[in-house]
Backbone bond lengths (Angstrom), bond angles and torsions (degrees), N, CA, C in turn:
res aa  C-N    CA-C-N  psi(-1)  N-CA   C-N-CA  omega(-1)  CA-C   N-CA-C  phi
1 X - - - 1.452 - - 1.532 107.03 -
2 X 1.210 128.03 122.84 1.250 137.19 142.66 1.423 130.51 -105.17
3 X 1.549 104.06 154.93 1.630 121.56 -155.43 1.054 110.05 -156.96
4 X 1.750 108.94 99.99 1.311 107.17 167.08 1.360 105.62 -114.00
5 X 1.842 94.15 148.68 1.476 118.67 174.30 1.572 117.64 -110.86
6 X 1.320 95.00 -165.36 1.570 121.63 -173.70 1.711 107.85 -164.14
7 X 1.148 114.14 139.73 1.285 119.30 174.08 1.248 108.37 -124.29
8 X 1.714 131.52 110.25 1.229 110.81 170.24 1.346 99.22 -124.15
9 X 2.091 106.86 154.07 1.329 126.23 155.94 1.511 106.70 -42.40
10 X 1.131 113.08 135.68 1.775 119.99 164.21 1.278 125.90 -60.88
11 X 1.537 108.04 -55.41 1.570 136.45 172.34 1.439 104.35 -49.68
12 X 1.300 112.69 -70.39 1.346 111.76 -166.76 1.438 138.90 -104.49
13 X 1.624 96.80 4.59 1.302 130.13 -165.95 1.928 134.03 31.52
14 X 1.537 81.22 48.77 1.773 110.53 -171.58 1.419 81.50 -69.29
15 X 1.255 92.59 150.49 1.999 112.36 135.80 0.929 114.36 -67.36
16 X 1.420 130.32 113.21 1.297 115.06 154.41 1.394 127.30 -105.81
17 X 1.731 110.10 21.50 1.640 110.44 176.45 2.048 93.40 160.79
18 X 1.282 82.99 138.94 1.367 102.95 -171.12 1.373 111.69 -137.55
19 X 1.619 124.49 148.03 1.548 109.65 161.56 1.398 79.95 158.10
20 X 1.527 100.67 -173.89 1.153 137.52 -159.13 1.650 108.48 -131.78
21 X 1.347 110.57 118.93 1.848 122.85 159.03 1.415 143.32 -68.55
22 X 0.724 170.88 67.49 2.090 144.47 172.42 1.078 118.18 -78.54
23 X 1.454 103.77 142.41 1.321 103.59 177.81 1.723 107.44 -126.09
24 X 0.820 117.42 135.33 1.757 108.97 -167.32 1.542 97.85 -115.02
25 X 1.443 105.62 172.90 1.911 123.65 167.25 0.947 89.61 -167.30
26 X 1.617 107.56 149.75 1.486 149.59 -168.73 1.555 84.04 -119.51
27 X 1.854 73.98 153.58 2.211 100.27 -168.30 1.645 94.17 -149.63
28 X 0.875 114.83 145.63 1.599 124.52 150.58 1.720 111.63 -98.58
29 X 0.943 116.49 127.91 1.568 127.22 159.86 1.450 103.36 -140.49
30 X 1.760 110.63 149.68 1.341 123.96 163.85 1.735 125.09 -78.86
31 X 1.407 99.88 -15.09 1.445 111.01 -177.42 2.001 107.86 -87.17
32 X 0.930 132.96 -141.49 1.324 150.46 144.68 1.551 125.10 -103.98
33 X 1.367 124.67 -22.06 1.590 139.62 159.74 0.934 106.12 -99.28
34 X 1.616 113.75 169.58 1.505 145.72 -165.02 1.435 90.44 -115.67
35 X 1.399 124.20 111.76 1.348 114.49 171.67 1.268 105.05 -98.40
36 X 1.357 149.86 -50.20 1.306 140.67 -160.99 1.506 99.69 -76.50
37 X 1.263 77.15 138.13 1.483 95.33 -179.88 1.903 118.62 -74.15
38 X 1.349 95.96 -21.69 1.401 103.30 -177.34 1.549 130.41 -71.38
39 X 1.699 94.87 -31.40 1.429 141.04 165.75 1.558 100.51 -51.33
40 X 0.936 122.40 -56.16 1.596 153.11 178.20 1.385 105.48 -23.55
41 X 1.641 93.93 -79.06 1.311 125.20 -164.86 1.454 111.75 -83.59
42 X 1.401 122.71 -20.28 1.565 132.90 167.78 1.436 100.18 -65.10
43 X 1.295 114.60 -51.91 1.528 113.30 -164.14 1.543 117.12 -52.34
44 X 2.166 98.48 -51.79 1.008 97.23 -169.80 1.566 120.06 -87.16
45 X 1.475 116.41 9.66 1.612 132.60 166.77 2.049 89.36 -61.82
46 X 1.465 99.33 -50.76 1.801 89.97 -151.87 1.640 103.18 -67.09
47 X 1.263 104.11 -34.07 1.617 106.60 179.07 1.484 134.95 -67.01
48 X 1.556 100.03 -32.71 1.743 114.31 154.38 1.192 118.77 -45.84
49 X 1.790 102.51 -65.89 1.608 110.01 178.88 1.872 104.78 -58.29
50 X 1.093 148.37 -54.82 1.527 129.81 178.05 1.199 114.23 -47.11
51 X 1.622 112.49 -51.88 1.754 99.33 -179.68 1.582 110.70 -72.30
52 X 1.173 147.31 35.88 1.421 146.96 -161.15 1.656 98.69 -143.64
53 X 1.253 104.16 -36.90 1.611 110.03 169.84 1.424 116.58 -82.53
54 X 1.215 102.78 -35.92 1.917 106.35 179.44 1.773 94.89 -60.84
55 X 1.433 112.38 -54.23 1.323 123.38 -151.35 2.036 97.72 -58.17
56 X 1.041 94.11 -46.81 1.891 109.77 -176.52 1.709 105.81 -58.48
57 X 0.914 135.58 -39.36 1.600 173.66 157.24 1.646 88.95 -43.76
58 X 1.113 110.09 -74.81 1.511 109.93 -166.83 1.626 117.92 -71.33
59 X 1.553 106.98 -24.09 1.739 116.11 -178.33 1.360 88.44 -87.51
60 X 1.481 150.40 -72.09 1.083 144.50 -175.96 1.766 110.01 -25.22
61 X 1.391 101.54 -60.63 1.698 109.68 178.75 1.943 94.77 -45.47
62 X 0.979 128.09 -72.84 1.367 118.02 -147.51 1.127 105.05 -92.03
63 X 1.265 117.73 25.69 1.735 111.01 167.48 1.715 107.72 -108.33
64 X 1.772 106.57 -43.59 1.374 92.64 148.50 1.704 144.34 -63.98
65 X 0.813 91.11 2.29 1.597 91.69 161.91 1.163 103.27 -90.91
């Protein structure tokens, strides 16, 4: 999963932080595809949520500065 943002001031319509996320998950399968579909959708729940935490992580960083 990738996620790119933008953070802007309202008032003044600065940037205040820009960039790009990933968020990955690891699977075991015996085949080369992901057949369940459920598998699917678990994975890509866990990988949203990492790139969503990196991303929060990273706006926090550049606002204290």
């Amino acid at each position: 999963i990738e996620i790119k943002y933008e953070l802007i001031q309202m008032d003044s319509g600065e940037v205040i932080s820009r960039g790009t996320t990933r968020g990955f998950a690891q699977y075991d399968v015996t085949g080369s595809e992901i057949t369940n579909e459920d598998t699917r959708k678990s994975m890509t729940k866990i990988a949203t949520k990492n790139a969503i935490q990196l991303m929060t992580s990273r706006i926090q960083s550049s606002i204290s500065r």
